[in-house]
N, C-alpha and C positions, 0 to 999 in steps of 0.2 A: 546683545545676544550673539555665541558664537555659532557661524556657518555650521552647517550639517554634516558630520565627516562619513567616510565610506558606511563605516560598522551603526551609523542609527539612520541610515537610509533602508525605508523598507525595501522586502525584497521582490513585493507583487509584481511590480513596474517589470521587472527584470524577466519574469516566469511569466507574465502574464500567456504567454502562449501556450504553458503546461497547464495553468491554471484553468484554462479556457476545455483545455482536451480533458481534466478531470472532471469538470463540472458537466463536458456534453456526454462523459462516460457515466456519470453520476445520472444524469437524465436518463439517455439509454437504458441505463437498468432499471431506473424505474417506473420507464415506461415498459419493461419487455415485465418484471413483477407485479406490476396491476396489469396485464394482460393474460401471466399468469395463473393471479387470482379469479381473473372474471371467468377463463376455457376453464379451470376446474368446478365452479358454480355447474356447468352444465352436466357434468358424467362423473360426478366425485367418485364414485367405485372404480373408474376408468385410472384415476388420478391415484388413489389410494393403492390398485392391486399394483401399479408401475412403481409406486413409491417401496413395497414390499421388495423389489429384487433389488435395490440399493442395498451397500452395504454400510451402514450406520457408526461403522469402527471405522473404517476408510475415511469417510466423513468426518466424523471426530478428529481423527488421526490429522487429515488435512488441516482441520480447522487447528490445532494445536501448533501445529510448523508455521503457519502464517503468521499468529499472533507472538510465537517465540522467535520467529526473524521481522516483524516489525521491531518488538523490541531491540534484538541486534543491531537495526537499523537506527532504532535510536539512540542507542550508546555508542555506534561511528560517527553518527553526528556530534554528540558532545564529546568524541578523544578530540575529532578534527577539530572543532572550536580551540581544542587547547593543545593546537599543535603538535599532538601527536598522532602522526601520518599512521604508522606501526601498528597499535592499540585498534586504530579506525580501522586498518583493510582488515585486521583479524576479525572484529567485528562482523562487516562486511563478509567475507569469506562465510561466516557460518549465517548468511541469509540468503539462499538459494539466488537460481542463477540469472534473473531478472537484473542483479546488481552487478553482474562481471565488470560492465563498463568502469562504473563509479571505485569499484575493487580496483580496476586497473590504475586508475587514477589517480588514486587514493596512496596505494602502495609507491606509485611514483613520486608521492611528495606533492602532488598539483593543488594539494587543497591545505588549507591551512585557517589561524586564527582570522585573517583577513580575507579569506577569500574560500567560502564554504555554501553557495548558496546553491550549486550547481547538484553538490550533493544533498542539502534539504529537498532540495524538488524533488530531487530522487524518491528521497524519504515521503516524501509529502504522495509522490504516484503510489510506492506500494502501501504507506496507511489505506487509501482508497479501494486499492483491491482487498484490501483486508476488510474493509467497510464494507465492500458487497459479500463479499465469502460470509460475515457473520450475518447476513441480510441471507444469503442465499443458502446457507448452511440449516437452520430451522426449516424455511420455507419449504425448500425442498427434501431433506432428509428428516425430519421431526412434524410438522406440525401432521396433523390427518383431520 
C-alpha cells in the first residue's frame, strides 16, 4: 500500500486550532440561545413588543447576502482546487469583507490545487456564521 500523499491527508490536524474556535463559537451561541429562550418564558410581551421595532426585510435581506456569499465562498474553493487563482478572488471579492485576507491571497496566486486548505478554513468559519444567522434569523426576527 502506497504512503499517504499531501492531497489525502485530512485537513483537521492542520485547523484544528480553527476548528476548536468554531466549535467554542458554536457552543457560545448556543449557550447565549437557550438563555435566550428561557428570559423570554418570563415577560413574552416584553419579548414580542421589542421584536415588533425590528425590521423583518433588513433581516431577510441579511439573511439573503450571507447565504449568497457562503455560496461564493464555495465556488472559490472549487476554482482554487482547480488552479484557478483568477475565477477564486472574483468569487471571493463578491463575498463581503470578512474574506479580504483570503481575497488577498488568492488573487496573489498563494493558493492553488495543492495547496488550499487555508482558504477551506476560511470557508469552513463563514459557513458557521451563516449557521448561527440562520439560527438567529427566525429566533430573533420571526418566531413570537
Amino acid at each position: 500500500m502506497a504512503k499517504a500523499t499531501m492531497l489525502e491527508r485530512p485537513h483537521l490536524a492542520d485547523d484544528l486550532a480553527v476548528w476548536l474556535i468554531i466549535l467554542a463559537e458554536l457552543l457560545a451561541f448556543g449557550i447565549l440561545f437557550l438563555s435566550y429562550a428561557f428570559a423570554r418564558t418570563f415577560d413574552v410581551a416584553l419579548f414580542n413588543a421589542s421584536q415588533r421595532t425590528l425590521d423583518l426585510n433588513s433581516g431577510a435581506i441579511n439573511t439573503a447576502l450571507l447565504i449568497t456569499g457562503s455560496w461564493c465562498v464555495v465556488r472559490a474553493v472549487q476554482a482554487v482546487k482547480q488552479d484557478a487563482s483568477a475565477p477564486g478572488a472574483h468569487w471571493l471579492l463578491a463575498a463581503m469583507v470578512f474574506l479580504t485576507i483570503l481575497l488577498v491571497k488568492t488573487r496573489a496566486g498563494r493558493y492553488g490545487q495543492h495547496k488550499h486548505h487555508a482558504l477551506e478554513t476560511g470557508a469552513a468559519f463563514w459557513h458557521m456564521v451563516d449557521l448561527l444567522w440562520i439560527v438567529l434569523f427566525p429566533l430573533i426576527y420571526v418566531m413570537r
